[in-house]
C-alpha positions as CSV (number, residue, x, y, z in Angstrom):
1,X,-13.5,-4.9,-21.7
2,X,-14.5,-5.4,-25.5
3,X,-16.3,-9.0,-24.8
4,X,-18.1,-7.2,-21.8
5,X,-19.6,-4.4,-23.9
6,X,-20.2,-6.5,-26.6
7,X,-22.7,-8.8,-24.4
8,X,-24.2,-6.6,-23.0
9,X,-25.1,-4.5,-26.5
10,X,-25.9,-8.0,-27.3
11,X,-28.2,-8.2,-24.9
12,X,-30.3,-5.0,-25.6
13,X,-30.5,-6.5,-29.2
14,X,-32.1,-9.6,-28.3
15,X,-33.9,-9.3,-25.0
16,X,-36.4,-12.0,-25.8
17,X,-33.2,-14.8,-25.9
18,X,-34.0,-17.8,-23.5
19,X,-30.5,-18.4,-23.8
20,X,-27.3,-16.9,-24.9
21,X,-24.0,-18.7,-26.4
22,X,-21.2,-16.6,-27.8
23,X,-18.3,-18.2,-29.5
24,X,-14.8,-16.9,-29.0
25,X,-12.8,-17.1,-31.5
26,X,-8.2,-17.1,-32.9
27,X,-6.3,-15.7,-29.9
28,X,-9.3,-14.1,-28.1
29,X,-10.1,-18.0,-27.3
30,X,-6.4,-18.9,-26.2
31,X,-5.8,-16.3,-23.5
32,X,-9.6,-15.9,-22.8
33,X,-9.2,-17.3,-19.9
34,X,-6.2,-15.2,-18.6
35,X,-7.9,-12.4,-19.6
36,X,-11.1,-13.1,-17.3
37,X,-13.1,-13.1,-20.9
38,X,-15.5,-16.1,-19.2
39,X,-16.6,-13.8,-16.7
40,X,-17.2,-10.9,-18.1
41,X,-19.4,-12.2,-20.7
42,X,-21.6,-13.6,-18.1
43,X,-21.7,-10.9,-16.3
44,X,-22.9,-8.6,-19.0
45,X,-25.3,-11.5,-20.0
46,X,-26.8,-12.5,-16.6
47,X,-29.3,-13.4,-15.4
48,X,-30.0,-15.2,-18.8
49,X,-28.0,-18.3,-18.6
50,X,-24.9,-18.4,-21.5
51,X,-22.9,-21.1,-23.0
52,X,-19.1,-19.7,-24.4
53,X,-17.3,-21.6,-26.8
54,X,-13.7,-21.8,-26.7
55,X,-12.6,-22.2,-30.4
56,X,-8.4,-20.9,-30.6
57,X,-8.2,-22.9,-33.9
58,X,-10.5,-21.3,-35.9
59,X,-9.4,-17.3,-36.7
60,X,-11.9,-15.4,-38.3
61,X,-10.5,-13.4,-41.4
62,X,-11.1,-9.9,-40.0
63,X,-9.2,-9.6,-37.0
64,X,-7.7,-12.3,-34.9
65,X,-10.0,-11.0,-31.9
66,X,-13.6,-12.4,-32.9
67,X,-16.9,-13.3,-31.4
68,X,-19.9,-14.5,-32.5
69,X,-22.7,-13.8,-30.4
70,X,-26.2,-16.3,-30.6
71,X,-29.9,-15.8,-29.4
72,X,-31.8,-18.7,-28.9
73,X,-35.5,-20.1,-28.4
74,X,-36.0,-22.1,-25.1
75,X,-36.0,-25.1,-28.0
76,X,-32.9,-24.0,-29.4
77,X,-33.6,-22.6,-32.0
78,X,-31.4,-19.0,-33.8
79,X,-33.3,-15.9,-33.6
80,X,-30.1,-14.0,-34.1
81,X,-26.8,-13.7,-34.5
82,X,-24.0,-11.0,-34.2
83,X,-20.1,-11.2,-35.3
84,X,-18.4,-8.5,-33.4
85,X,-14.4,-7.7,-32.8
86,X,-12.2,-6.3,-29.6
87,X,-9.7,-4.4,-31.6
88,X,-7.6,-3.0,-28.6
89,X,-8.6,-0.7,-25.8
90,X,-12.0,-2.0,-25.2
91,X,-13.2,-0.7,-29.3
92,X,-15.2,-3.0,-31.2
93,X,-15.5,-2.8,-35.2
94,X,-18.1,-5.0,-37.2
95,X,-16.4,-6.0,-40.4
96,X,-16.9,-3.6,-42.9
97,X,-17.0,-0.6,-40.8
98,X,-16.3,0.9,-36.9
99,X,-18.6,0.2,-34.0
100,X,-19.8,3.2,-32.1
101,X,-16.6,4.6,-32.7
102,X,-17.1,7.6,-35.4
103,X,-13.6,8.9,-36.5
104,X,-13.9,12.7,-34.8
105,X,-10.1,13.8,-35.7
106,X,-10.3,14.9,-39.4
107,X,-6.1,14.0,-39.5
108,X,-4.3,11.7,-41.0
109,X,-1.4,11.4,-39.1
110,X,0.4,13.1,-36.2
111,X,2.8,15.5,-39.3
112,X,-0.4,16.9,-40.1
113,X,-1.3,18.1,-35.8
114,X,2.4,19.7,-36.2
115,X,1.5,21.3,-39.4
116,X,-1.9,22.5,-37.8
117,X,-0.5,23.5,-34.7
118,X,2.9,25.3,-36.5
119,X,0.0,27.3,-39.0
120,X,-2.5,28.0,-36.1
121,X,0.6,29.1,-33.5
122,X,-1.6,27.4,-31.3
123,X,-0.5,24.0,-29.0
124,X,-1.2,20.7,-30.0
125,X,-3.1,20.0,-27.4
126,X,-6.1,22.4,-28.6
127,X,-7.3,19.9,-31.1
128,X,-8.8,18.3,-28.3
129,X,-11.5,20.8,-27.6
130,X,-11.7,22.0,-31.1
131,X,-13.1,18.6,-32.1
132,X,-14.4,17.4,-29.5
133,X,-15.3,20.0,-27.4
134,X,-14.9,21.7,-24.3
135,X,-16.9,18.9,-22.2
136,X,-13.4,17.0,-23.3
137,X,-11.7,18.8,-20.3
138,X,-14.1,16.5,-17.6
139,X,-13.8,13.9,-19.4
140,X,-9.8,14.5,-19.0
141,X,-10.7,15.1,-15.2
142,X,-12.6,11.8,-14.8
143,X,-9.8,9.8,-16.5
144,X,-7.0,11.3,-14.4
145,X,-9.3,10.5,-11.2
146,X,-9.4,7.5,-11.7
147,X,-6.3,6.9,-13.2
148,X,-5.0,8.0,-9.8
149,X,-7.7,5.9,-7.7
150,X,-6.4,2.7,-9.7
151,X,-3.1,3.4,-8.6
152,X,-3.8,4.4,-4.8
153,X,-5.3,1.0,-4.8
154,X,-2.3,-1.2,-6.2
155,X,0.3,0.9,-4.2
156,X,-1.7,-0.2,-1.3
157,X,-2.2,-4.0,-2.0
158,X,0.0,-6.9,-1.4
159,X,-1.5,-10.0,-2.3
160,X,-0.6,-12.8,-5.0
161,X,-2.1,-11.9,-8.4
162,X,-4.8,-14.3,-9.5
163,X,-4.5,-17.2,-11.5
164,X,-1.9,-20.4,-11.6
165,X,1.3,-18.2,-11.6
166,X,1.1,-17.1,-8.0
167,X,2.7,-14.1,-9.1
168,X,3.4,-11.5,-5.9
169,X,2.3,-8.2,-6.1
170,X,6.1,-5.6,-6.2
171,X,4.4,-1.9,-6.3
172,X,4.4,-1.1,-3.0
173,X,7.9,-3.1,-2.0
174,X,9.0,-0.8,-4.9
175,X,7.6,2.3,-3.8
176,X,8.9,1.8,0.0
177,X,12.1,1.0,-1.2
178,X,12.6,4.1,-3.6
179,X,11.6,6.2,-1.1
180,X,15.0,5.1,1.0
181,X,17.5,5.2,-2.1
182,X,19.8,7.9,-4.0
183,X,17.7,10.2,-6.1
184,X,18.9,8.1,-9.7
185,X,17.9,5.1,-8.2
186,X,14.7,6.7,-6.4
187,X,13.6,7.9,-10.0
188,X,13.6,4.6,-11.3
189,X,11.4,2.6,-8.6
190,X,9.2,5.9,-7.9
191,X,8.1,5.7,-11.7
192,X,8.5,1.7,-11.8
193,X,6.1,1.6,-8.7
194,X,3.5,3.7,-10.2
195,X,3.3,1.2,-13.4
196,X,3.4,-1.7,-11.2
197,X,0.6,-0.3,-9.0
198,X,-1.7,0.4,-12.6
199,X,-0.8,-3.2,-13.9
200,X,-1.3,-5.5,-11.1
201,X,-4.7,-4.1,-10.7
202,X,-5.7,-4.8,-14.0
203,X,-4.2,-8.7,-13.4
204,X,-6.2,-8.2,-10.8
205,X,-9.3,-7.4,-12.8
206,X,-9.3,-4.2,-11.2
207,X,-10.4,-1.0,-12.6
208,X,-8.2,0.7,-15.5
209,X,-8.0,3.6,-18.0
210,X,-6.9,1.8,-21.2
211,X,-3.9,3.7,-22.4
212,X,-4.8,2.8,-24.9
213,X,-4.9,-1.2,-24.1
214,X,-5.4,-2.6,-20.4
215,X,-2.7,-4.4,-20.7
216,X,-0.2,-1.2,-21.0
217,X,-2.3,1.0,-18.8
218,X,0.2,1.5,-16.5
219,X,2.6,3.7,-18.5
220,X,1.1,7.0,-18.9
221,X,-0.4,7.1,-15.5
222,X,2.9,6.2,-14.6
223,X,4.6,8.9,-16.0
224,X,1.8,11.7,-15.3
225,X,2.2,11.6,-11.7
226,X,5.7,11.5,-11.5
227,X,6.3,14.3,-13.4
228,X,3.4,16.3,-11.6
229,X,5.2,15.5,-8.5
230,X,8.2,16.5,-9.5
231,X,7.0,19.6,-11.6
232,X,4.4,20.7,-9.2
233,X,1.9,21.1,-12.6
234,X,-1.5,21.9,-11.9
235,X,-4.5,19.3,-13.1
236,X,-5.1,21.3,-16.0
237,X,-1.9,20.5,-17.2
238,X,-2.1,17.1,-16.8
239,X,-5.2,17.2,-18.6
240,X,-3.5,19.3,-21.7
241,X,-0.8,15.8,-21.5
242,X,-3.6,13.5,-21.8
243,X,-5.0,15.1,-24.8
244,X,-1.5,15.0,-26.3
245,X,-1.2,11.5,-25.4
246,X,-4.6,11.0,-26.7
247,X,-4.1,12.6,-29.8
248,X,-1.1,10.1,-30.6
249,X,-2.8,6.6,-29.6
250,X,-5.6,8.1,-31.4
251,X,-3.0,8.2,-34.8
252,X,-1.5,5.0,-33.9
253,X,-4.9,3.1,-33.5
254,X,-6.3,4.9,-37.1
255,X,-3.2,4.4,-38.8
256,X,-2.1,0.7,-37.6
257,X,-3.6,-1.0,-34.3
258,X,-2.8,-0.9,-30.8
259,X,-4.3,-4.6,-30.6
260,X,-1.4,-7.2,-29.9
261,X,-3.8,-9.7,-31.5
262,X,-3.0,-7.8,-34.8
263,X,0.4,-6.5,-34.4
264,X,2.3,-7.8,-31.3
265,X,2.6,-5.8,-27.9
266,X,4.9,-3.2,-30.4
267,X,0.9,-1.8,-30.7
268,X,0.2,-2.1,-26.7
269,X,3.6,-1.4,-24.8
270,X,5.1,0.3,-28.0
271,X,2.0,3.2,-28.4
272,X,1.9,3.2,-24.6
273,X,5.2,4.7,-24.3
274,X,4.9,6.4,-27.2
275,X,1.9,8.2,-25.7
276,X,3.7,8.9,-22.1
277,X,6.7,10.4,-24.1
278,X,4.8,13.1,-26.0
279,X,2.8,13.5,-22.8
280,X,6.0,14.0,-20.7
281,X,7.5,16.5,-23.4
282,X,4.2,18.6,-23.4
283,X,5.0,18.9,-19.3
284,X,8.8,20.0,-19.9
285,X,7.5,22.8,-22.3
286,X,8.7,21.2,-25.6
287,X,7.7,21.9,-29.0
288,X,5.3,20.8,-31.1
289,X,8.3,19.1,-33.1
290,X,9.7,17.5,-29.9
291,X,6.4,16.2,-29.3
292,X,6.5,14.4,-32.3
293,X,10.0,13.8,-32.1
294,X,9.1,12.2,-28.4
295,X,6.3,9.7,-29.8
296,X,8.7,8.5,-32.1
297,X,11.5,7.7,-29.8
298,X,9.0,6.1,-27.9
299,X,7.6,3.9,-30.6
300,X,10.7,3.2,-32.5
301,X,12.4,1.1,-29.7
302,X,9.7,-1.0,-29.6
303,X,9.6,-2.6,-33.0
304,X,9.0,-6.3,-33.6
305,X,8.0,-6.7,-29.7
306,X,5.8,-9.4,-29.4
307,X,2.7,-10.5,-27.2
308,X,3.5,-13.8,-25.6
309,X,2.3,-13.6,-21.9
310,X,2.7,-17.1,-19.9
311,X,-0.6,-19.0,-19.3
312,X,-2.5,-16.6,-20.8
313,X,-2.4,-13.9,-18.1
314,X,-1.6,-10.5,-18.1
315,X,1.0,-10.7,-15.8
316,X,4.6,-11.9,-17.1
317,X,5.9,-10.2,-19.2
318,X,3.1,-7.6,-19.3
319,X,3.6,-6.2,-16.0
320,X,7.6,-5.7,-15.8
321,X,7.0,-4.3,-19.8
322,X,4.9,-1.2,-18.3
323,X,6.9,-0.3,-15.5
324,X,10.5,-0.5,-18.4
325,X,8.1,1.4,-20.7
326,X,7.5,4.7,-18.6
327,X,10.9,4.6,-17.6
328,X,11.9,5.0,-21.0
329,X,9.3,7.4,-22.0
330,X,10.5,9.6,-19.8
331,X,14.3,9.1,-21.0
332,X,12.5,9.9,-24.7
333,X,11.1,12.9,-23.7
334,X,14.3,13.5,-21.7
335,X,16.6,13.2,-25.2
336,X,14.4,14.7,-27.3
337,X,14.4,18.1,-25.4
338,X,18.4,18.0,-25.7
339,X,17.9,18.2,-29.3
340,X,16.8,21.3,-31.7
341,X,13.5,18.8,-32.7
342,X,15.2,17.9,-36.1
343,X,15.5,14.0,-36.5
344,X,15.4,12.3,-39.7
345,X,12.5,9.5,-38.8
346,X,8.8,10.1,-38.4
347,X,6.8,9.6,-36.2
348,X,4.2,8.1,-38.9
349,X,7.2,6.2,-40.6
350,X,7.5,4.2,-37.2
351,X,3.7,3.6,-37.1
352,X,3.5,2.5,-40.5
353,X,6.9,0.1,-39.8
354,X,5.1,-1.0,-36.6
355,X,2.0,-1.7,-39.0
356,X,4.2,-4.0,-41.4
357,X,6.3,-5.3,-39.0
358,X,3.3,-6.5,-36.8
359,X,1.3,-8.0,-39.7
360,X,4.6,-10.2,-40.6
361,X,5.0,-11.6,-37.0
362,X,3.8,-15.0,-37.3
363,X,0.4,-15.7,-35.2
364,X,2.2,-17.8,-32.3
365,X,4.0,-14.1,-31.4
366,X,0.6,-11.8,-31.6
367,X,-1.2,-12.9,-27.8
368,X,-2.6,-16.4,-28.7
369,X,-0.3,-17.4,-25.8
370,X,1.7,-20.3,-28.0
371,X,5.4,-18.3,-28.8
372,X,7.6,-16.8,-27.3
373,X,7.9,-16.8,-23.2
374,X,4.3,-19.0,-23.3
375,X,6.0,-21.3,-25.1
376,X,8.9,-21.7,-23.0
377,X,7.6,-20.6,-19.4
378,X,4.9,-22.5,-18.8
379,X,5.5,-24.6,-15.4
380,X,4.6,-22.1,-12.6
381,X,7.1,-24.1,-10.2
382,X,9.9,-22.9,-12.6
383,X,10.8,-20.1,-10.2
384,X,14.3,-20.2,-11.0
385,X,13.8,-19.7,-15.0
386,X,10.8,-17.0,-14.2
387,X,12.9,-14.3,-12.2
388,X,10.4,-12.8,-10.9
C-alpha cells in the first residue's frame, strides 16, 4: 500500500520522467515480492515504463522499510530523486519528519484519553469528533463498509491463495462448519472465520482496511461483527468501537510502531488485538479503565512475537495469527470486565516494552523473511512440517 502511494506521489512530482526506477531497499526488498510490492509500483507508475531494484542487503539507517525513487532523461540521466519509508499501515515518513500524516491527537499516550475522558465525564470515544470532527463518523461508516465487503468476499471464495505455497483458502469451510457445532466451539470458528475471510483477501491482494497493518486486518473486523451479531448493536456503535480502536493504534503507532520491519509482528498482530480488545470492551459497556485495561491485555501477550512469514508471503503464519488474535481479544475484553479495572501494568508500559523489546529483536526476526518459520519452512512440498 505504502510503495503504491509513494509512486504514484512520485509520479505527480516528476511528470516529465521518460523513465522511472525505484530502489527497494532492507526487508522491503526481501518479502517484496510476497507482498506484491513489484506490482504495485508499476501500477502507480504506468504507463511510464519502471525498472525496481531489489537490494535486501543494503538497510537504510532510518527505517528498515526504504525506497528510493529516480526520474530520469530518455538518455539516462537524474532529474530527481526521492527517499521515502512504509512505516506500517500504508504511512510513509521522509527522514526527518512525517509524510502527509500531521499528528491531530494532542495526547501522549492512552493514560492521558482516561484522564480526559474521567475529567470531561464524557466517553473515550468522543476524542474522535472533538479532533477530528464530525465528518469522522462517514469516514467510520466507509471503513466499516468496507470492512464488511472485504469479508463478504473471502467468506465467499475458495480458491488456493497466490504464490508458491498453494495455500487453500479455510474461511468459509470454517464458517460452514461453526454454524453445525456447540455454541463454545461455534464462537470460536464464527470469529476465526471472519479473520480468515479479511486475511486471505489481502494474500489475495484483495481490498483491506489496515487495522492498523494489512497484514493484521482481519482482527478487528473480526471481532466487530461478531459482537454486533451477537449484541444486536446498532452501526453507530460500531463506529463509536472503531474510534476506540482507533484511538489506541493511533498511541501505539506515535509511541512505538506498528511496522513489523521495526518491531516484529508484536507491532502488527500485537496492536491489532490490542485494538479489537478496547473495541470489544467499549461494546460490553466497560469503562474507560477497562478500556485501557483491555488494550493492554491485548498487547501484553504479544511480546517478543516476531515477523517471519514463509517465502515472503502474507500467508503462514500471518493468516492463522489474525484469526488466534481476535479470539483472544475478545477473551481480553472478556477478563477485563470481570475485574473492578484496577491492574498494576499499563497500557503505555506494554507499548514502550513492545518498543524496546522490538528494537532488540535481531533483523532476521523483523519481516526480512530470513528467521524464524522462513528460515525453517521453506519447501512448499513440506506439507507434513506446514500443518496447514
Amino acid at each position: 500500500m505504502a510503495p503504491h502511494r509513494a509512486a504514484g506521489i512520485f509520479k505527480q512530482r516528476s511528470p516529465q520522467a521518460e523513465r522511472y526506477r525505484v530502489n527497494l531497499y532492507g526487508s522491503l526488498a526481501a518479502t517484496g515480492h510476497g507482498h506484491l510490492t513489484e506490482r504495485a509500483i508499476l501500477e502507480a507508475l504506468a504507463p511510464t515504463p519502471a525498472e525496481i531494484l531489489w537490494k535486501p542487503e543494503i538497510t537504510l539507517p532510518y527505517h528498515p522499510n526504504g525506497m528510493k525513487f529516480e526520474a530520469l532523461s530518455e538518455q539516462g540521466a537524474l532529474l530527481e530523486e526521492w527517499i521515502v519509508y512504509s512505516v506500517g499501515g500504508g504511512a510513509l515518513r521522509e527522514e526527518n519528519a512525517h509524510y502527509e500524516t500531521p499528528e491531530i491527537y494532542p495526547l501522549a499516550n492512552l493514560q492521558e484519553a482516561v484522564n480526559w475522558s474521567t475529567q470531561e465525564g464524557r466517553p473515550m470515544w468522543e476524542l474522535a469528533p472533538k479532533y477530528e470532527g464530525e465528518e469522522i463518523w462517514d469516514f467510520m461508516a466507509e471503513v466499516w463498509s468496507q470492512m464488511q465487503a472485504t469479508m463478504k468476499e473471502g467468506l465467499a471464495c475458495e480458491e488456493v491463495l497466490p504464490g508458491g505455497l498453494r495455500l487453500s483458502r479455510r474461511a468459509r469451510s470454517f464458517y460452514l462448519k461453526a454454524k453445525t457445532q456447540r455454541r463454545s466451539i461455534a464462537r470460536t470458528g464464527i470469529i476465526s472465520s471472519y479473520a480468515l475471510a479479511m486475511a486471505e483477501e489481502n494474500a489475495s491482494g484483495g481490498t483491506v482496511v489496515t487495522a492498523p497493518t494489512c497484514g493484521s486486518c482481519g482482527v478487528v473486523p473480526a471481532v466487530l461483527r461478531y459482537l454486533k451479531e451477537e449484541l444486536k448493536c446498532p452501526d453507530t456503535e460500531i463506529y463509536y468501537a472503531l474510534a476506540v480502536a482507533g484511538i489506541v493504534g493511533n498511541t501505539a503507532k506515535h509511541n512505538a510502531s506498528i511496522s513489523g520491519a521495526e518491531v516484529g509482528c508484536q507491532g502488527e498482530i500485537g496492536v491489532a488485538c490490542a485494538m479489537a480488545a478496547a473495541a470489544a470492551t467499549q461494546l460490553m459497556g466497560g469503562t474507560e479503565t477497562q478500556i485501557e485495561y483491555a488494550a493492554e491485555v491485548g498487547l501484553e501477550h504479544f511480546l517478543g512475537l516476531t515477523c517471519d512469514p514463509v517465502m515472503g508471503l502474507v500467508q503462514i503464519p500471518c493468516i492463522e495469527r489474525n484469526a488466534l488474535a481476535a479470539n483472544k481479544a475478545i477473551i481480553s475484553a472478556e477478563y477485563v470486565l470481570l475485574t473492578d479495572g484496577r491492574h498494576r501494568v499499563s497500557f503505555d508500559d506494554v507499548v514502550k516494552a513492545m518498543r524496546q523489546t522490538g528494537h532488540d529483536l535481531p533483523d532476521l526476526y523483523r519481516e526480512t523473511g530470513t528467521g524464524g518459520l522462513a528460515s525453517i519452512v521453506q519447501d512448499p512440498s513440506q506439507k507434513a512440517s506446514l500443518k496447514k
